[in-house]
Structures are given as C-alpha cells and as structure tokens.
SEMARMI-672553 format. One line per 8 residues: number of its first residue (from 1); for each residue x negated, y, z negated of N, C-alpha, C. Coordinates in nm, 2 decimals, padded with zeros to 4 digits, always signed. Example, Ala and Ser with C-alpha at 12.3 -4.5 7.8 and 13.67 -1.06 7.14 Angstrom:
SEMARMI-672553
1) -01.32/-00.57/-00.78/-01.23/-00.45/-00.78/-01.32/-00.33/-00.78 ~ -01.28/-00.22/-00.71/-01.37/-00.11/-00.71/-01.29/+00.00/-00.79
END
This chain:
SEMARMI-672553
1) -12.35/+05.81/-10.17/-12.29/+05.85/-10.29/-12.19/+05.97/-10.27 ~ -12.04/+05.97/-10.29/-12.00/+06.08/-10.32/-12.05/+06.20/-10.40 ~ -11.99/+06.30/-10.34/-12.00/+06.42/-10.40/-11.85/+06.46/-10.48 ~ -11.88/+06.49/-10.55/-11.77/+06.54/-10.62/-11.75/+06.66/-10.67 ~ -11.67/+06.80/-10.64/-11.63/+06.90/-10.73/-11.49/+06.94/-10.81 ~ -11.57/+06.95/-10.90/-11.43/+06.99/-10.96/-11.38/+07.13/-11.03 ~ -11.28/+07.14/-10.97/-11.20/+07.32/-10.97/-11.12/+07.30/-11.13 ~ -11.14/+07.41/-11.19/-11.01/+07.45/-11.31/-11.04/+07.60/-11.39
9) -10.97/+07.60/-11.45/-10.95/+07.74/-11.55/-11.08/+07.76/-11.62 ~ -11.11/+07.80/-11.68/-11.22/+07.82/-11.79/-11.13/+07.74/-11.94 ~ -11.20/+07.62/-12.01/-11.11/+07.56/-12.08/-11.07/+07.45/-12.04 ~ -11.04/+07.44/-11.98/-10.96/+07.29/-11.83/-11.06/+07.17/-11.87 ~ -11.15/+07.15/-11.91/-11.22/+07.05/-11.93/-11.31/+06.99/-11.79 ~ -11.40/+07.09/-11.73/-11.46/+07.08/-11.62/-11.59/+06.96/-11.67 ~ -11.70/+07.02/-11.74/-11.76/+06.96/-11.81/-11.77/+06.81/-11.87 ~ -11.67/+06.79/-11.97/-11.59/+06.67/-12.01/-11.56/+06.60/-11.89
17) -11.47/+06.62/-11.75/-11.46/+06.53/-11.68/-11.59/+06.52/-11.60 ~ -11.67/+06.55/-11.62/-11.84/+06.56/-11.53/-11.87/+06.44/-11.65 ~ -11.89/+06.43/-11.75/-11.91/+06.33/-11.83/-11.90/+06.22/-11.80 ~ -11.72/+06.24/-11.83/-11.65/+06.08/-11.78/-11.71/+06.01/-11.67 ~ -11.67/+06.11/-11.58/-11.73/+06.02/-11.45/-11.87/+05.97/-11.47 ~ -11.94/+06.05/-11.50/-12.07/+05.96/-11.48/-12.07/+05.84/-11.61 ~ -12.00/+05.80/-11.73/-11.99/+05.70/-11.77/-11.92/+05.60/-11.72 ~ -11.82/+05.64/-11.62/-11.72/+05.58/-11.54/-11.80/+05.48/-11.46
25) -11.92/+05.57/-11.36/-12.03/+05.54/-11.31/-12.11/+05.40/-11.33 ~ -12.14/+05.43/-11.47/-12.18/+05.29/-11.53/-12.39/+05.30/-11.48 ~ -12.38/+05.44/-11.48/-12.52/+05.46/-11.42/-12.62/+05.43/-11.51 ~ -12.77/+05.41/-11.46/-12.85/+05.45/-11.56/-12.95/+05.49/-11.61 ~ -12.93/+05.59/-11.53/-13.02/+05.76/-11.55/-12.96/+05.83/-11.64 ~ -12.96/+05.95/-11.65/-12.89/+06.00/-11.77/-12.81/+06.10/-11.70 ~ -12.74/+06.22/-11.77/-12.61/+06.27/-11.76/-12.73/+06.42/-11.76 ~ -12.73/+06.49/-11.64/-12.82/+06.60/-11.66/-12.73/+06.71/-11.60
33) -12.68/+06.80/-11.75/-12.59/+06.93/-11.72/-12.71/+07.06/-11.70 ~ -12.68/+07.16/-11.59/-12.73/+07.29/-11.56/-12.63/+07.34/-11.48 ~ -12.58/+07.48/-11.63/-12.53/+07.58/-11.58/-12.60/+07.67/-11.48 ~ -12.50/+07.68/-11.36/-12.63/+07.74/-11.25/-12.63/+07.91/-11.26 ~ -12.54/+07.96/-11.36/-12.52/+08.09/-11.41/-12.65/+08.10/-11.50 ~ -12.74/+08.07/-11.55/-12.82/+08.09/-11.67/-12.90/+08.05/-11.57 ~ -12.92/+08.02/-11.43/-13.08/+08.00/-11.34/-13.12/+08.11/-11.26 ~ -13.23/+08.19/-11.30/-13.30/+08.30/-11.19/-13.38/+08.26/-11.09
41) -13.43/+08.39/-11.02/-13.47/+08.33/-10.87/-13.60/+08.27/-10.93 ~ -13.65/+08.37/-11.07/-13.81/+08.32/-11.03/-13.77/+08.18/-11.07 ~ -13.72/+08.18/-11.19/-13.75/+08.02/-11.23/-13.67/+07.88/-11.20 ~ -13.58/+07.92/-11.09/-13.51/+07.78/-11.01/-13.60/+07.67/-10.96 ~ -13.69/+07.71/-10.91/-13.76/+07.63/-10.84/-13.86/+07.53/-10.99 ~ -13.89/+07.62/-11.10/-13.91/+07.54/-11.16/-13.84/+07.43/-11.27 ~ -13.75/+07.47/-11.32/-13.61/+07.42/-11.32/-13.60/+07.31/-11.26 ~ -13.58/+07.33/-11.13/-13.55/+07.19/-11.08/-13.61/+07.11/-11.00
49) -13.76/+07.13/-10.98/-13.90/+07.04/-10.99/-14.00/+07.02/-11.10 ~ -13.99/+07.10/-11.19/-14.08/+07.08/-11.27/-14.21/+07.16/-11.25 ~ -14.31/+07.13/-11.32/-14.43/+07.22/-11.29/-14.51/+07.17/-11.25 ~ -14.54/+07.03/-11.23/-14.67/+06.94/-11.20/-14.62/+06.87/-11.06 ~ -14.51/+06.82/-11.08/-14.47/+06.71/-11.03/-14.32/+06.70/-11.04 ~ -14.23/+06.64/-10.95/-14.09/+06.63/-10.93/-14.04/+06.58/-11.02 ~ -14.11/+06.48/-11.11/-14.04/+06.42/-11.17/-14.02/+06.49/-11.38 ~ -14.06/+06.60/-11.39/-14.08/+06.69/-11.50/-13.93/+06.76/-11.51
57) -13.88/+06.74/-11.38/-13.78/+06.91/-11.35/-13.62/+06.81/-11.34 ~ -13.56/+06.89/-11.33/-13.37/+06.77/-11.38/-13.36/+06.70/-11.27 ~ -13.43/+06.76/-11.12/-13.43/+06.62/-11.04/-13.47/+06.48/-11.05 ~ -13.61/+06.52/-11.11/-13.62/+06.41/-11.16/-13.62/+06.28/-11.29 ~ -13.52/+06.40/-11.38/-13.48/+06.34/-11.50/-13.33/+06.26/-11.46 ~ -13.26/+06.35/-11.35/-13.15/+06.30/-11.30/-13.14/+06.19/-11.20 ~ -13.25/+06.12/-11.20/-13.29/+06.03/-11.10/-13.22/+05.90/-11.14 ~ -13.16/+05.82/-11.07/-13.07/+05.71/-11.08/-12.97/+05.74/-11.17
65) -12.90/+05.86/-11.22/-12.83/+05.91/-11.33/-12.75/+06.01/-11.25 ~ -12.68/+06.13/-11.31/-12.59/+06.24/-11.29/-12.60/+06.36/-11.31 ~ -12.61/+06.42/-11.18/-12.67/+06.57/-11.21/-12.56/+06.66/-11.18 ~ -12.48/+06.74/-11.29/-12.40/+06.82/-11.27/-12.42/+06.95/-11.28 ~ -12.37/+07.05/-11.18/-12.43/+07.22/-11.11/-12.28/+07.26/-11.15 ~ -12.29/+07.28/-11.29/-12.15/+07.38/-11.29/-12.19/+07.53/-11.29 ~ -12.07/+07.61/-11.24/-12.10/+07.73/-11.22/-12.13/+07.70/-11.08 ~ -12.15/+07.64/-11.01/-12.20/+07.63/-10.89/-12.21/+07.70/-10.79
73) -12.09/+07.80/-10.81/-12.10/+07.91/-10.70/-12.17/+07.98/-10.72 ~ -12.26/+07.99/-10.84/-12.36/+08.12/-10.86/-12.51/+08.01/-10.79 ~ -12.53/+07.91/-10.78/-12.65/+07.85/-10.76/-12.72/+07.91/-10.66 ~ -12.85/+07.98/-10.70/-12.95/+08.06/-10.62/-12.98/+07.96/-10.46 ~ -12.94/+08.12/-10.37/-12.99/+08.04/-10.22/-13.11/+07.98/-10.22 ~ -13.20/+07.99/-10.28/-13.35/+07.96/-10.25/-13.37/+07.79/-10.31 ~ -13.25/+07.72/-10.36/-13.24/+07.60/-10.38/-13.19/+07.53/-10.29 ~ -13.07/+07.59/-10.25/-12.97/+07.54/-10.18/-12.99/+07.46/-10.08
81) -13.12/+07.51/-09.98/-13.17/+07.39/-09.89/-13.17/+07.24/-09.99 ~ -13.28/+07.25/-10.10/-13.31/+07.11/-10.17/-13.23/+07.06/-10.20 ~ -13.08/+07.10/-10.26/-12.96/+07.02/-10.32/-12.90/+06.97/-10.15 ~ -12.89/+07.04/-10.02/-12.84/+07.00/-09.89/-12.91/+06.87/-09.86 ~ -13.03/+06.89/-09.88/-13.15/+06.73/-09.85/-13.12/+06.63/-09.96 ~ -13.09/+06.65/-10.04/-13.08/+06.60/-10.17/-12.96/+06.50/-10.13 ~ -12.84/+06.58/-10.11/-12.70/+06.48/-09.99/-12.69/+06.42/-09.91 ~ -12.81/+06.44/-09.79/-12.79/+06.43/-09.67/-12.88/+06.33/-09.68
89) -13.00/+06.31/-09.74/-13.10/+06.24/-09.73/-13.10/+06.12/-09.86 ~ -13.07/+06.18/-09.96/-13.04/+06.08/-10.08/-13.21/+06.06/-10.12 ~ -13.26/+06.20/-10.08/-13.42/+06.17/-10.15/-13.47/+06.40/-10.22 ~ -13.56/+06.32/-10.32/-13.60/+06.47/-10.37/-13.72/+06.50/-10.27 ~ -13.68/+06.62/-10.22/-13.77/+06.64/-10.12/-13.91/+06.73/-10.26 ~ -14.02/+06.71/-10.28/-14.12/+06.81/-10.33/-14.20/+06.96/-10.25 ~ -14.13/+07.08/-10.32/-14.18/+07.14/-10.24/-14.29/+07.21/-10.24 ~ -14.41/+07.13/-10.31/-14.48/+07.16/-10.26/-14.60/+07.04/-10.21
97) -14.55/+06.93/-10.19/-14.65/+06.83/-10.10/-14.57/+06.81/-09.97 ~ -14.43/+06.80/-09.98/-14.29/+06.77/-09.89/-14.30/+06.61/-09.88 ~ -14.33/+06.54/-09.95/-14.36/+06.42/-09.97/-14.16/+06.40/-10.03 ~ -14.11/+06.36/-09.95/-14.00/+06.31/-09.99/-13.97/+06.15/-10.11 ~ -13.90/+06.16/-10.23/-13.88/+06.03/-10.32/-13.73/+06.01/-10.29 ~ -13.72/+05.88/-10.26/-13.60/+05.82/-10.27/-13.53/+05.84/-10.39 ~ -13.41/+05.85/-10.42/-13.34/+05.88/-10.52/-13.20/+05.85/-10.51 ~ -13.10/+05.83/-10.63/-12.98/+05.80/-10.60/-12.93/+05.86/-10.71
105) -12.88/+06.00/-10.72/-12.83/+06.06/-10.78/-12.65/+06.11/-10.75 ~ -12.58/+06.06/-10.89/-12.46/+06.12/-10.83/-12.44/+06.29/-10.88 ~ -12.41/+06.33/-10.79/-12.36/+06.52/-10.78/-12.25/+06.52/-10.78 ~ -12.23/+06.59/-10.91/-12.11/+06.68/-10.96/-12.16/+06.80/-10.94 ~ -12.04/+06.91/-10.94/-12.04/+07.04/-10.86/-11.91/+07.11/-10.96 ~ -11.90/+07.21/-11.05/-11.75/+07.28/-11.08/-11.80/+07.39/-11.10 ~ -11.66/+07.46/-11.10/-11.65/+07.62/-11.07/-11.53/+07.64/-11.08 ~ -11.48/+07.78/-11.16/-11.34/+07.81/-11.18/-11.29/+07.86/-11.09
113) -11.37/+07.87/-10.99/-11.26/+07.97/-10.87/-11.32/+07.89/-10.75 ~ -11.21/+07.91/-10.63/-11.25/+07.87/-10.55/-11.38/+07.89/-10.44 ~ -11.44/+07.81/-10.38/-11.60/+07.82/-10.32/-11.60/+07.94/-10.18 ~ -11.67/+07.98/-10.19/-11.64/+08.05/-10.05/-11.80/+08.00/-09.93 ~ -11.71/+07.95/-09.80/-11.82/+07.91/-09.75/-11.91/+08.02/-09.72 ~ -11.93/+08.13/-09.78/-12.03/+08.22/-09.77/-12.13/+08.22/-09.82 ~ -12.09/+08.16/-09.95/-12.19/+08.16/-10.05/-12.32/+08.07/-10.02 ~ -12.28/+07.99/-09.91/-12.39/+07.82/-09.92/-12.47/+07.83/-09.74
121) -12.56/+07.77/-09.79/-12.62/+07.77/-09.71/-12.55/+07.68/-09.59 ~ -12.60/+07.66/-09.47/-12.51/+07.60/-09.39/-12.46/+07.47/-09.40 ~ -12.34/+07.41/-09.41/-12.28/+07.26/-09.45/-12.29/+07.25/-09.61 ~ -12.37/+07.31/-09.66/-12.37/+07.30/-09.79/-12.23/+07.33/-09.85 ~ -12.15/+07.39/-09.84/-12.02/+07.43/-09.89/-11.94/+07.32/-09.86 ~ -11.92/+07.20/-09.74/-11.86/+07.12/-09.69/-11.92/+07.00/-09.76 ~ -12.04/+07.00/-09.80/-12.09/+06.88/-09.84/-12.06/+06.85/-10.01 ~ -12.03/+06.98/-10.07/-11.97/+07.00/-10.17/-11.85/+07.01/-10.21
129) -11.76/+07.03/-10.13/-11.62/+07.02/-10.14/-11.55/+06.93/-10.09 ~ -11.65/+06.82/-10.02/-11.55/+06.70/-09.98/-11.46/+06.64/-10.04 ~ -11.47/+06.60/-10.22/-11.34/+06.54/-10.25/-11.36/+06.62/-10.34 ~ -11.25/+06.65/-10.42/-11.22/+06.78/-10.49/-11.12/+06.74/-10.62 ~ -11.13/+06.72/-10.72/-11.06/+06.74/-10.87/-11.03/+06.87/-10.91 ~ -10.87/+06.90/-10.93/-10.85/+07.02/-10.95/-10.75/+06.97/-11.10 ~ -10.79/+07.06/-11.20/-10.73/+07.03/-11.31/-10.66/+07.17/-11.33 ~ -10.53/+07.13/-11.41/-10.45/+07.24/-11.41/-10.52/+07.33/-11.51
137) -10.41/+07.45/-11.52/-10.48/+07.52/-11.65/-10.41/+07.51/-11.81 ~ -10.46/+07.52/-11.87/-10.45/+07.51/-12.04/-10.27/+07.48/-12.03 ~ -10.21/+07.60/-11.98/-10.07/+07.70/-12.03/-09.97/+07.62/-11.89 ~ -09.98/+07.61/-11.81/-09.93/+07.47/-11.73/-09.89/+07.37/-11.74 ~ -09.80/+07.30/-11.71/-09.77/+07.17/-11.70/-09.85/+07.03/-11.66 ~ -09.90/+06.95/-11.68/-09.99/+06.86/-11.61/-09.94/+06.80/-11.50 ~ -09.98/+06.85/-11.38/-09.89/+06.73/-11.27/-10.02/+06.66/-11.22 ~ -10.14/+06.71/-11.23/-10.27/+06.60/-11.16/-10.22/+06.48/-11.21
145) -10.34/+06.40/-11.20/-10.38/+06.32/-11.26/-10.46/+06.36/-11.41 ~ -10.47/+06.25/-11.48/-10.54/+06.26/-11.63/-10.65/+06.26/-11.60 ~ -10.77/+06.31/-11.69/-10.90/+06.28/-11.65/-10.96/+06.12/-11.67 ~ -10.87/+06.05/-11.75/-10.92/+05.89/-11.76/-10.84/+05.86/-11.65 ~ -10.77/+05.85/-11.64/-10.73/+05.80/-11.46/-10.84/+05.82/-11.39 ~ -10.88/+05.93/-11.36/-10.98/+05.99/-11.24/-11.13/+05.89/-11.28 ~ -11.17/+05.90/-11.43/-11.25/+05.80/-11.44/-11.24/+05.65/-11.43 ~ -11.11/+05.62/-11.47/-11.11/+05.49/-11.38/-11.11/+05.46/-11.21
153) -11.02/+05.60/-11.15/-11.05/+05.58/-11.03/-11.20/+05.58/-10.95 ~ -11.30/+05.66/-11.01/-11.40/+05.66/-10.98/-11.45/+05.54/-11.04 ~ -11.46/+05.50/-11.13/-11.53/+05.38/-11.18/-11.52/+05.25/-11.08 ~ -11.41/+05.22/-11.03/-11.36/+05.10/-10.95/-11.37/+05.11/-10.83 ~ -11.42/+05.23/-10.79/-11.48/+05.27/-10.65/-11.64/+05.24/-10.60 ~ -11.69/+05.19/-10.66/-11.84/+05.12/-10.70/-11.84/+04.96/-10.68
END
C-alpha cells in the first residue's frame, strides 16, 4: 500500500483530502482520524492498541480501512517503531504478546510544516514522505492539482 502525506497551511483542506482518498480507495474498513497533537506518552500506547486486545485500539478499528496521523510531526517516539512495522510489514504488531495480525491498512500522514528527519525514528521519515500532496495555501493561487483529481488519481491506481 502506499503511503501518503500530505503538506498545507492550516485551512488547506488536509483532513478533507485524507477523506477523499480513502473513499477514492473504495475500502472497507472505516476512515479512522487521530490528531497526533491531542496523544500523550502515557496513553499512546493505549490509543492505539486498545486495552485487552489490538483490535479495541484505531489499529484495529482501522483494519482493512484508513488510518490518518495528522499532526504527524508531533506523533510520540514510543509509537513510532509500531507505525514503521505497520509499513514495512503490513501487519499490527501486539505489544504485548508480539503476536503479529495481518492487516491492510492505508496511511495517511499531514502536517503544516515540513517533516524533519529528526523527528522519526529511523526510515520512518522516508517511509512517510514517499509521495507527498502539497496543497497550496488559502490566499494563493491554485497551481497543484484539485483535491478530486488527486482522488481520482488515487482511486484508478488500485
């Protein structure tokens, strides 16, 4: 699965095109938005496993569906391994049996500014920024593309 991030202003319609695409997608899991600004250290881990079991926590709500990390440059290190396995492997690792589940989730990723490979744990920054949607800002001219273009381009790519 691709990964996708997408860069713009505050306003730009980050969100909204995190949408599109996953209806573009034609998936059918559901559309699972977490601002990673509103996630602390204690409670990431439960957040995004759950409390019993993997499948309680948005991993596993986002399972065959679309999990978007906006804010993403704030997303606590102590995750950051799981979302790396999560790309690389295409499975929810559990951390606490390490019993790996297959999964096919597509990752969306935005953030108003640009990523600094500092921030991420190793590859993590590259595995995130491989194809990149950058929407202009508000008070600009439009030269991208439209966000239904980009949903159709993604859609027909499947």
């Amino acid at each position: 699965n691709p990964v996708i991030h997408i860069r713009g202003d505050v306003g730009t319609g980050k969100s909204l095109t995190a949408r599109m695409l996953h209806a573009a997608s034609e998936r059918d899991g559901e559309f699972v938005n977490i601002d990673c600004s509103m996630l602390s250290a204690s409670t990431v881990r439960e957040v995004f496993f759950g409390t019993e079991d993997a499948s309680n926590g948005i991993l596993g709500r986002a399972k065959f569906g679309t999990l978007h990390l906006d804010n993403v440059d704030l997303l606590p290190n102590s995750i950051q391994p799981a979302i790396k396995h999560l790309i690389t492997h295409q499975e929810v690792m559990n951390p606490v049996t390490f019993q790996g589940d297959a999964t096919d989730i597509l990752l969306l990723s935005s953030t108003s500014m640009e990523l600094k490979k500092s921030e991420f744990v190793n590859g993590l920054h590259l595995l995130l920024t491989g194809q990149e949607i950058s929407l202009c800002g508000r008070t600009r001219t439009v030269e991208n593309w439209s966000i239904s273009r980009w949903a159709w381009v993604f859609g027909n790519s499947f």
